[in-house]
C-alpha positions, 0 to 999 in steps of 0.5 A: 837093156845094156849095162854099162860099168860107169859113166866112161863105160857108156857109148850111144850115137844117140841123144838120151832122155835120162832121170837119176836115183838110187831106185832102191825097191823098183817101187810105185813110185819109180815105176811111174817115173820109169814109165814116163821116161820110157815114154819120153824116150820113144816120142822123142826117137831118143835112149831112155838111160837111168843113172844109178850109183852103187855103193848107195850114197849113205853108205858111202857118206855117214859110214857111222850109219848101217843102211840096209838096202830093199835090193841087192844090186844084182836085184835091182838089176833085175828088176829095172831090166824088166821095166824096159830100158834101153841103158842102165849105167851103174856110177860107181859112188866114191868120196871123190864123185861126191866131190863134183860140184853141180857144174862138173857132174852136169857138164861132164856127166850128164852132157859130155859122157851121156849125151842127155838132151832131157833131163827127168827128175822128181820135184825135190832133187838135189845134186852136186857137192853136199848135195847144194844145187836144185832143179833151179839149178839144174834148168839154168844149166839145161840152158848152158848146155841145151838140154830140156828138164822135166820136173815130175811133181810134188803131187805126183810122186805124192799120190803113190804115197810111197817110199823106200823108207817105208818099204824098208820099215813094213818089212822090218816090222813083218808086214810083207803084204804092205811092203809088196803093196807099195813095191807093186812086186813080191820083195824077195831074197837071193842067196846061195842053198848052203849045207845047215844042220840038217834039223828040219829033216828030223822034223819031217821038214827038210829045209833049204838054206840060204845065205845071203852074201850082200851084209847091206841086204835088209832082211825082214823081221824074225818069223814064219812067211809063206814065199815062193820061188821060180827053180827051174823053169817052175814055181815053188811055194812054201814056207820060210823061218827067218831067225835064230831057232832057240826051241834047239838052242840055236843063236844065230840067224838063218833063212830056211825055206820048207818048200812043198811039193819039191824033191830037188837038191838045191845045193849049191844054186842061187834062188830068188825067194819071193815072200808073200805073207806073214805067218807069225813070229819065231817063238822059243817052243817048250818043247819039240813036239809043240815046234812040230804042231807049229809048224804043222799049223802054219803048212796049213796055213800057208797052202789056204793062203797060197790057193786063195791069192795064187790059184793057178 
């Protein structure tokens, strides 16, 4: 898959099948209008070409807003290049592109910068200065400009039954499982391991640190999760805290990830932390020593979960 920086950055001699979106999850329902443009693009000896844009839109438009989004865009990246693509085109999304009436963003978007010669969008797609044009809109300008549009139905995208707005409210609720569900994929968090108060040692659980840099990255509810991360060429599972821990007093919030069976030292990389289930929410313990059976608790939990769903 080729990156390309904006729609002045891209450059192919042939014709593209292209759809647009922001693609926040890479979920079911993406995926099957990713697959049929994929599809399109190899009968029809054309590019398969997505546009996207970063900052999302509402970040851009309704600052009073705090979006927080399922991918950070290194993540959605990541996930769109496995799906494979020929070219992604990353928009940069300013209040000046808002501004483009439909007839500009189609014109010199569209057909002169990417050379769109079909055109995949969902049924309820609107486009253009305050959002005003359709797909209406979009076939007569498919006949100005000869290109062919693909309307992917109501019933279509309905059957997934999906969304990133629900993805976003099962992760905000905990329920990862459900999240993953609709994602077809584990929803993960990447970060840098960070140096913490070095607590969970003392505890017998020495914990790796993330932090995440991306404040517009959606972190899920506060609570215990079985995870798993790739490090190294090799998976790794455990267990992860999101909160504040206040059975020591602590106030703000941290991601730790127990992980067992590993004795690396992970200062200093970048891990993807896939999360796989709920354990239970963060609670303030009465003392030490009831953390301690907690946690104890929920490592045997996580390692019956982990050999029932990923025995390898």
């Amino acid at each position: 898959m080729k990156e390309h920086k904006g729609a002045n950055a891209f450059k192919s001699d042939r014709p593209t099948v292209i759809t647009i979106g922001t693609f926040d999850g890479v979920h079911a329902g993406h995926q099957k209008i990713i697959e049929r443009l994929i599809d399109t693009a190899k009968v029809n000896n054309m590019e398969s070409a997505i546009l996207t844009f970063f900052p999302h839109p509402r970040m851009v438009l309704q600052k009073e807003g705090e979006l927080k989004l399922i991918n950070t865009i290194n993540e959605r990246k990541a996930l769109l290049e496995r799906a494979g693509l020929d070219h992604l085109i990353i928009h940069p999304f300013t209040m000046q592109f808002s501004r483009l009436s439909a007839l500009e963003f189609v014109r010199d978007i569209l057909v002169n910068k990417l050379n769109a010669k079909k055109v995949i969008i969902g049924y309820d797609h609107r486009f253009g200065r305050n959002r005003t044009a359709d797909i209406a809109d979009l076939r007569e300008f498919g006949k100005q400009f000869d290109f062919e549009v693909e309307e992917i139905g109501q019933e279509d995208i309905e059957d997934v039954a999906v969304s990133s707005t629900k993805i976003r409210k099962a992760l905000l609720e905990g329920r990862v499982e459900k999240a993953n569900n609709y994602l077809l994929h584990p929803f993960a968090i990447t970060g840098k391991i960070v140096r913490g108060k070095g607590l969970g040692k003392e505890f017998g659980y020495p914990t790796a640190n993330l932090k995440v840099e991306e404040e517009y990255k959606l972190i899920p509810k506060n609570g215990v999760y079985v995870v798993r991360s790739f490090i190294d060429g090799n998976s790794y599972y455990g267990m992860m805290n999101i909160g504040t821990n206040p059975t020591v007093g602590g106030t703000h919030q941290t991601i730790e990830t127990f992980f067992f069976n590993l004795d690396k030292d992970l200062y200093g990389k970048v891990l993807t932390i896939e999360m796989l289930s709920w354990i239970r929410d963060e609670k303030k313990f009465e003392s030490v020593s009831a953390l301690k059976l907690a946690m104890r608790q929920d490592e045997a939990f996580s390692k019956v979960y982990i050999k029932d769903n990923y025995a390898e």
